[in-house]
DRENKOL-295106 format. One record per residue (C-alpha): residue number from 1; residue in three letters; x, y, z. Coordinates in steps of 0.05 Angstrom, whole numbers. Layout:
N
REC:NUM:ALA:X:Y:Z
...
end
This chain:
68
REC:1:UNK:-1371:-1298:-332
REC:2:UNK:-1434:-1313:-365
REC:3:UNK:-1489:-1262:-373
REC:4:UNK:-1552:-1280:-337
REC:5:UNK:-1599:-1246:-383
REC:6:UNK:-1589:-1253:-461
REC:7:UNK:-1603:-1189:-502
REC:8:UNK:-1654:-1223:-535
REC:9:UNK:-1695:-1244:-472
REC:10:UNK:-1681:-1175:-455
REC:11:UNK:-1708:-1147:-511
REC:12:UNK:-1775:-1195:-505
REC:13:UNK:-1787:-1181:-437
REC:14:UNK:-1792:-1120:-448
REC:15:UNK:-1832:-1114:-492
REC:16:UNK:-1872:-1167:-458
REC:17:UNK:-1868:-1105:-387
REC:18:UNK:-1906:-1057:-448
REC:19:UNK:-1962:-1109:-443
REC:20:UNK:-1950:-1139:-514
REC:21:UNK:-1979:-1216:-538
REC:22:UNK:-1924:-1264:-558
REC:23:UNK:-1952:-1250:-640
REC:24:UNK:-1935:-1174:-629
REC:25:UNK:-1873:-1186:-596
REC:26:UNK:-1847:-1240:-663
REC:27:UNK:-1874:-1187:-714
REC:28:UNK:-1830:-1137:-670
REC:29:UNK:-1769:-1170:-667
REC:30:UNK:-1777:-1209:-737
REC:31:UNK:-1780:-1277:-698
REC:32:UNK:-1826:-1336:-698
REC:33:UNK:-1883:-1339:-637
REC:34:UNK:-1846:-1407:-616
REC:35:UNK:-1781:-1371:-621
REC:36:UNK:-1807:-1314:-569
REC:37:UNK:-1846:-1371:-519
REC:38:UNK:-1786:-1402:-517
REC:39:UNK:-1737:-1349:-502
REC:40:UNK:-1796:-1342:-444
REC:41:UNK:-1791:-1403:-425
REC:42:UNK:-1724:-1410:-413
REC:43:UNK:-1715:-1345:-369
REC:44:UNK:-1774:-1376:-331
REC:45:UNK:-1734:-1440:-324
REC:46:UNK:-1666:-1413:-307
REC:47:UNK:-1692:-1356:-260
REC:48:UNK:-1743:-1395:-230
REC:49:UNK:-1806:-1360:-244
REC:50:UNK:-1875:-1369:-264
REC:51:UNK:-1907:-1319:-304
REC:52:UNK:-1892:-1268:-344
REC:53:UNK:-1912:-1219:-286
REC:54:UNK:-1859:-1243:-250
REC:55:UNK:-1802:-1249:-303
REC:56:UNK:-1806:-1181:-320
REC:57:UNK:-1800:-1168:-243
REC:58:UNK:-1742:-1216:-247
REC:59:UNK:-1714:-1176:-298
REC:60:UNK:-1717:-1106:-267
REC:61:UNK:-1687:-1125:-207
REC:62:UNK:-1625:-1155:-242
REC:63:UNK:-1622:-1090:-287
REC:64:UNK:-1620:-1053:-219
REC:65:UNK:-1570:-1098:-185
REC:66:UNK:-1527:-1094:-242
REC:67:UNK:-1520:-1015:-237
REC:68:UNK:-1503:-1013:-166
end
């Protein structure tokens, strides 16, 4: 089975939910700022989402779901 959510998007998103810019979350993680957008990017793709709002949204509820 193959995992929805990465550890690393995980990770960036968030950190991203703390209200962090793309540059904070790199220096954070030691990763470039293109490294980060995309990670972003392809949650946005995959879990068809918009904005950052929302993928951290996206993100909770699959956390929750996966608890249950």
């Amino acid at each position: 089975m193959r995992t929805l959510v990465s550890p690393r998007q995980t990770d960036i998103l968030m950190l991203a939910a703390a209200d962090r810019s793309d540059k904070e979350i790199a220096a954070a993680l030691g990763i470039s700022r293109r490294t980060v957008r995309t990670h972003l990017e392809r949650f946005y793709r995959t879990h068809s989402v918009h904005s950052r709002a929302a993928a951290v949204a996206r993100l909770l509820i699959l956390q929750r779901d996966t608890y249950r």
